[in-house]
C-alpha positions in Angstrom: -17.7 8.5 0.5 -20.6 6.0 0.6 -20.2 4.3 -2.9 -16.7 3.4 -1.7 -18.1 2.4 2.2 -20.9 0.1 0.2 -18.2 -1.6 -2.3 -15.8 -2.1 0.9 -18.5 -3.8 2.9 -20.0 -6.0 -0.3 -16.2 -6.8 -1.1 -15.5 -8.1 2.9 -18.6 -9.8 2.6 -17.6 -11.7 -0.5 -14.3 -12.6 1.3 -15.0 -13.6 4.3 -17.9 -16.1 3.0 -14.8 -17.1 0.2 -12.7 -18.3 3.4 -15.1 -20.3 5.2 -16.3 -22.2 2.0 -12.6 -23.1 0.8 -13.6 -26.9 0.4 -16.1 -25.6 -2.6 -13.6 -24.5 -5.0 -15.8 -23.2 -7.6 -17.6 -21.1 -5.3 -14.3 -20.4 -3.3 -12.7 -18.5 -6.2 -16.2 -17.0 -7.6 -16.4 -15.4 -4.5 -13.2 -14.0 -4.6 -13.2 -12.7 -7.8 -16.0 -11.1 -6.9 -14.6 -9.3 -4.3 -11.4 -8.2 -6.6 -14.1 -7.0 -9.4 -16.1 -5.1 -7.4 -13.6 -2.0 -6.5 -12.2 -2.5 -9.8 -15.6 -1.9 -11.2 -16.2 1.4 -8.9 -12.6 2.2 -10.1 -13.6 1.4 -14.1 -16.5 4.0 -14.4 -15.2 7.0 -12.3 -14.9 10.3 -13.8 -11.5 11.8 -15.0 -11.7 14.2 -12.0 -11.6 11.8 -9.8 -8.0 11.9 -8.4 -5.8 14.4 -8.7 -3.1 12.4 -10.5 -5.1 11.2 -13.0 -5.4 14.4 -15.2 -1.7 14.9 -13.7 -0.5 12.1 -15.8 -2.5 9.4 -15.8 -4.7 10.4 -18.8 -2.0 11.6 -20.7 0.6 8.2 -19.9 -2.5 6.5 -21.0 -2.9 7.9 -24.9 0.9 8.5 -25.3 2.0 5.3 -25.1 0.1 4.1 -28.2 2.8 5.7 -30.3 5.3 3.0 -28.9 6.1 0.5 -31.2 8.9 -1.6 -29.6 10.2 -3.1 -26.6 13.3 -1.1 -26.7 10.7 1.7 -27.1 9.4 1.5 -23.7 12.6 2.0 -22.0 13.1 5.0 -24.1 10.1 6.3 -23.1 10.8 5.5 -19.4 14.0 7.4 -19.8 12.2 10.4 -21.3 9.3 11.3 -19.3 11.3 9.9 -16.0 8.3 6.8 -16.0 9.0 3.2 -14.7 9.1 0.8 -17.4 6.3 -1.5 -15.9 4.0 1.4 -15.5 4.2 2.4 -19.2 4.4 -1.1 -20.3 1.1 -1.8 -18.5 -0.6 1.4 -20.1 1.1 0.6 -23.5 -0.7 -2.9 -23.0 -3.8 -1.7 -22.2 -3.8 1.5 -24.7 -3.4 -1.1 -27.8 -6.5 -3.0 -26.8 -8.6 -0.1 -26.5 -9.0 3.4 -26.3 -11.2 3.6 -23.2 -9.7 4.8 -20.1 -12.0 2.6 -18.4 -10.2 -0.2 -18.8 -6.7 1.3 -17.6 -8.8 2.3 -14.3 -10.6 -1.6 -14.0 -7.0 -3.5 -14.9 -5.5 -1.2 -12.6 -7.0 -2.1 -9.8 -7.7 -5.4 -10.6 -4.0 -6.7 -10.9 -3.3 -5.1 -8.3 -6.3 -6.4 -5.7 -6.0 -10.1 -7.3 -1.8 -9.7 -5.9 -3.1 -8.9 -2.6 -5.4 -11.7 -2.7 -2.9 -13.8 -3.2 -0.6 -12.6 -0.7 -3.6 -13.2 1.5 -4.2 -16.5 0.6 -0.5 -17.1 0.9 -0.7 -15.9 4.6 -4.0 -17.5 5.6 -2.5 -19.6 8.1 -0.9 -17.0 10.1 -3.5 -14.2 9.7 -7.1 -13.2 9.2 -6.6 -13.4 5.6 -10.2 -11.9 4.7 -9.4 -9.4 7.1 -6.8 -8.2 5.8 -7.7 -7.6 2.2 -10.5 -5.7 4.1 -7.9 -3.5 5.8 -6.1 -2.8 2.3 -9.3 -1.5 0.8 -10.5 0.9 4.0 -6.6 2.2 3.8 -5.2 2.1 0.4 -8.2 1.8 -2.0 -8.1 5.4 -2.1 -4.9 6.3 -2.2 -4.5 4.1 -5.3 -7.6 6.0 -6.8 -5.0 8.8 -7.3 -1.1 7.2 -6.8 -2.0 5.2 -10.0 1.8 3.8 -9.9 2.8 4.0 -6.6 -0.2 1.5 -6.1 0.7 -1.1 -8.3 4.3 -1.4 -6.6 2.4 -1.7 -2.9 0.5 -4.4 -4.0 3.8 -6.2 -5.3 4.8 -5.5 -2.1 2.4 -7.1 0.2 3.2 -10.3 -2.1 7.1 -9.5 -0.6 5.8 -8.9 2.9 4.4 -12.8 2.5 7.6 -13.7 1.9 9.2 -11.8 4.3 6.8 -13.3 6.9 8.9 -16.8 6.4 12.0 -15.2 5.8 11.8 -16.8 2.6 14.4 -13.7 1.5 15.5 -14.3 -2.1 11.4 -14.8 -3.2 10.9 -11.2 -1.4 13.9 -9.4 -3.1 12.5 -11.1 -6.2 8.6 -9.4 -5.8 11.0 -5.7 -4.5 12.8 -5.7 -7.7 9.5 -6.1 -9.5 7.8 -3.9 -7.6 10.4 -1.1 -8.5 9.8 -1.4 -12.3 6.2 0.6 -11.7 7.4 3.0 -8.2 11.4 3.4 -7.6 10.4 4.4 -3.8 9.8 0.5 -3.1 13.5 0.0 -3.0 13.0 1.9 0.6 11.7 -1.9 1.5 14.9 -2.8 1.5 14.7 -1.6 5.1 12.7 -4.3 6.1 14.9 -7.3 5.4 17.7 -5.0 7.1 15.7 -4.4 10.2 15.6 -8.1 10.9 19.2 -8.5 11.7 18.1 -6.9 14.9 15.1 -8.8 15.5 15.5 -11.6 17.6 12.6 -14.8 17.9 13.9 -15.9 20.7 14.3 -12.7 23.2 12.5 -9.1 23.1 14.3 -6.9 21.1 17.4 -5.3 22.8 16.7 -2.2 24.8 19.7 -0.6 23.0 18.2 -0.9 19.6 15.2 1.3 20.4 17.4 4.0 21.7 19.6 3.7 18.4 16.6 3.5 16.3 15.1 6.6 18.2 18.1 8.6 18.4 19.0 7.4 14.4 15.2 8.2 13.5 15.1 12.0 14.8 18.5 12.3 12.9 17.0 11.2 10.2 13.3 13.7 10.2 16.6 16.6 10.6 18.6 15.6 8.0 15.7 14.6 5.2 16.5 17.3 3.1 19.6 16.3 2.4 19.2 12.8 2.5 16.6 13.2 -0.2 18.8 15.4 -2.3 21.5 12.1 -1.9 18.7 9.9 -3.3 17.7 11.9 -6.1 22.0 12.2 -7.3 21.3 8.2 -7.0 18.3 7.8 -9.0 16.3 6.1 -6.5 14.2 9.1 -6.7 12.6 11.2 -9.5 14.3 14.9 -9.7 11.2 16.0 -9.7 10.6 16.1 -6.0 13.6 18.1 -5.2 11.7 21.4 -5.2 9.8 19.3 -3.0 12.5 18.9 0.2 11.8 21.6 1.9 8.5 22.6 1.5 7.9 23.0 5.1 4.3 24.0 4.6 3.1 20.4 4.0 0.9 19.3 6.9 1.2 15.6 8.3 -2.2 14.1 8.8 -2.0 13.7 13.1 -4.7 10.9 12.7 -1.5 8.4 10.7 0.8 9.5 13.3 -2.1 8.9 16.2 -2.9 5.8 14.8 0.7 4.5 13.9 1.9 5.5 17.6 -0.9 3.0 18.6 0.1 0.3 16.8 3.2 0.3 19.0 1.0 -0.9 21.8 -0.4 -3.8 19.7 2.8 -5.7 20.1 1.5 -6.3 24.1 -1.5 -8.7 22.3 1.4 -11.6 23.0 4.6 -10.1 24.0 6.2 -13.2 24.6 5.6 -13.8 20.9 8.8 -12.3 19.9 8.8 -13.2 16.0 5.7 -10.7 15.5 5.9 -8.6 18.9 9.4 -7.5 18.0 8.7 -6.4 14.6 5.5 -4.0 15.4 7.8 -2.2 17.8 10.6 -1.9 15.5 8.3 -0.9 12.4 5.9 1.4 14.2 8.9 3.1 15.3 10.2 3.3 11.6 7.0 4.6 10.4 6.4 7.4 12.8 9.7 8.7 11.8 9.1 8.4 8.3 5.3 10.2 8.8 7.0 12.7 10.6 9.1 13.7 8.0 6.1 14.6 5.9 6.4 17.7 7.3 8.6 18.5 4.4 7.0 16.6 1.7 4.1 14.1 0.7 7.2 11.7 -0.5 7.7 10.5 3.4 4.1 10.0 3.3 3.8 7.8 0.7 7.2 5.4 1.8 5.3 5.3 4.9 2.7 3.1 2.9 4.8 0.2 2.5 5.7 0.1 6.4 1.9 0.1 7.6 0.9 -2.7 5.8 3.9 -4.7 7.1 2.5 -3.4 10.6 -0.5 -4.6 9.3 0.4 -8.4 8.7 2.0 -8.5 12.1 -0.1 -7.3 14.1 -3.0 -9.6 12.2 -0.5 -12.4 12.9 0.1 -11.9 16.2 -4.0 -11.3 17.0 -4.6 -14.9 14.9 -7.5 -17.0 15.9 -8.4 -19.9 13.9 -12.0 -19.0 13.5 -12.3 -17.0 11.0 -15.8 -15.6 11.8 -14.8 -14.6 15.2 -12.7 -12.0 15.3 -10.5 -10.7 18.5 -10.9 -7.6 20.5 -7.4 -7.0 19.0 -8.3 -7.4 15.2 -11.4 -5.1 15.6 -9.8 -2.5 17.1 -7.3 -2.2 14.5 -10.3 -2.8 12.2 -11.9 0.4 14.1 -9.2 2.6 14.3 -8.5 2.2 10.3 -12.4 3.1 9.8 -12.3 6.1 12.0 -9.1 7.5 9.8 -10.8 6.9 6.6 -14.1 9.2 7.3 -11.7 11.5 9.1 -9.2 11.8 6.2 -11.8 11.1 3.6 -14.0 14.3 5.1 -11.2 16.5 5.9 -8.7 16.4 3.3 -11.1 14.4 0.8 -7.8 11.9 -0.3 -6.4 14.2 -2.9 -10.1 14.5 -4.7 -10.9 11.2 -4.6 -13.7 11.8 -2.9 -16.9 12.6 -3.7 -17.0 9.8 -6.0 -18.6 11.1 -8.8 -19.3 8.6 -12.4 -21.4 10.2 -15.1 -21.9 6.3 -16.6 -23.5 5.6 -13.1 -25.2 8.3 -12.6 -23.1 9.3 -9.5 -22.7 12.4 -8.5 
């Protein structure tokens, strides 16, 4: 756990300093890059054990795809081994420049760390933008060190969730569509640009809509069996994770559902803030639905990841101060309480083998 802890800290540091320096542009970006090559470094030299989904498919996705020849080849292939077309293309991309694994772990992460940098630069007026890539690392770094496709189309999405921020709604539907050429579970965003028919700027959001939500969102943790079934027949999901819809014996990790319930309160920062306020009730609601159904299956977890980070952004947005060394009681409790799951999660259930970090190139381990 420390080697990640150290690069988290080194990378914050790097991003912070990049935000109050943004008049020096070459020392602006250097900065920045820095903290993008950092975790993608720690990700570059790990060892193939590192991860569970790495030996699961990773390593084989990896060498296979050398054998493709053509474009029409990659959809072939996408079609055969039920991968997205973006997630082979980017290994078949990678795989022709080299052999090394390494650099499918480094270009992994850093494409997809640079996208959330940009999304935070996008936001910087609204939010902590420094913080927030901080928050992305202490919750998702992780979980991309083993969901090597999933992760790319989270990243895509924070990009969307920028978008979604201004309601800027054709750009965001743009970034989902992308996003579901490497996962097909970010088409469960879709929810998001739903949700806000309901959400008023002007007014707090209708008493009637949290009872519909509630009573709609404990139909829905009954029914997910079903419902899941429905999405496989519709090829938003992979067939693969039917034997997964009623696996009753997965265990939901209390500390997301502790920590989500929570973030319900954060909307009282500024209530009278509707445009932000509204939302965090409305998505931390969503989300401890969705969490709850992982009671069935990891696959509620993992939707679940696109939701926080749009709890994220809100919350940052409604907890905004314009000094960007000063942070408020309400950014570092968040800040806090996404530390406190990491060691917990991290020491307890390890983030499916992700931790201990070991790298034989470093000497780690």
């Amino acid at each position: 756990m420390i080697p990640y802890l150290v690069v988290f800290i080194l990378s914050a540091i790097c991003s912070f300093a990049a935000y109050n320096v943004q008049k020096a542009r070459p020392v602006f970006w250097t900065l920045i890059v820095l903290s993008v090559l950092l975790p993608a470094l720690l990700s570059g030299y790990r060892d193939m054990t590192v991860g569970i989904d790495v030996l699961l498919y990773g390593v084989s996705a990896f060498n296979d795809t050398y054998w493709i020849e053509t474009f029409r080849d990659l959809w072939v292939r996408e079609d055969d081994v039920r991968m997205e077309v973006g997630y082979v293309a980017f290994n078949w991309i990678i795989r022709h420049s080299t052999e090394d694994i390494f650099w499918f772990f480094f270009w992994q992460q850093f494409f997809a760390l640079s996208i959330v940098q940009i999304a935070c630069w996008r936001m910087q007026d609204k939010l902590n933008a420094p913080l927030l890539y901080t928050l992305y690392l202490v919750y998702y770094y992780c979980i991309s060190m083993c969901h090597l496709r999933q992760m790319f189309a989270v990243a895509i999405v924070v990009l969307a969730y920028s978008f979604a921020i201004d309601r800027q709604w054709l750009k965001f539907g743009i970034c989902l569509l992308l996003a579901m050429i490497f996962h097909r579970s970010a088409v469960f965003v879709g929810i998001v640009y739903l949700a806000h028919f309901v959400i008023s700027d002007e007014e707090p959001v209708n008493p009637k809509y949290l009872l519909a939500l509630l009573i709609g969102g404990t139909i829905f943790v009954v029914l997910f069996p079903p419902l899941m079934y429905l999405a496989i027949d519709y090829g938003l999901m992979d067939a693969k994770y039917a034997k997964y819809a009623e696996d009753v014996g997965n265990r939901v990790h209390k500390a997301d559902l502790l920590i989500t319930g929570v973030m319900y309160l954060f909307y009282r920062i500024d209530k009278d803030n509707y445009h932000y306020a509204n939302s965090i009730r409305i998505f931390s609601l969503m989300a401890l639905f969705i969490l709850a159904c992982g009671m069935y299956n990891d696959v509620a977890q993992r939707i679940a990841y696109y939701l926080n980070i749009y709890l994220f952004i809100n919350i940052l947005c409604l907890a905004h101060k314009q000094d960007r060394l000063r942070l408020s009681y309400a950014e570092i409790a968040l800040m806090s309480l996404l530390v406190v799951q990491f060691v917990y999660i991290g020491l307890r259930f390890r983030f499916a083998e992700v931790i201990p970090y070991t790298s034989s190139t470093l000497g780690i381990g």
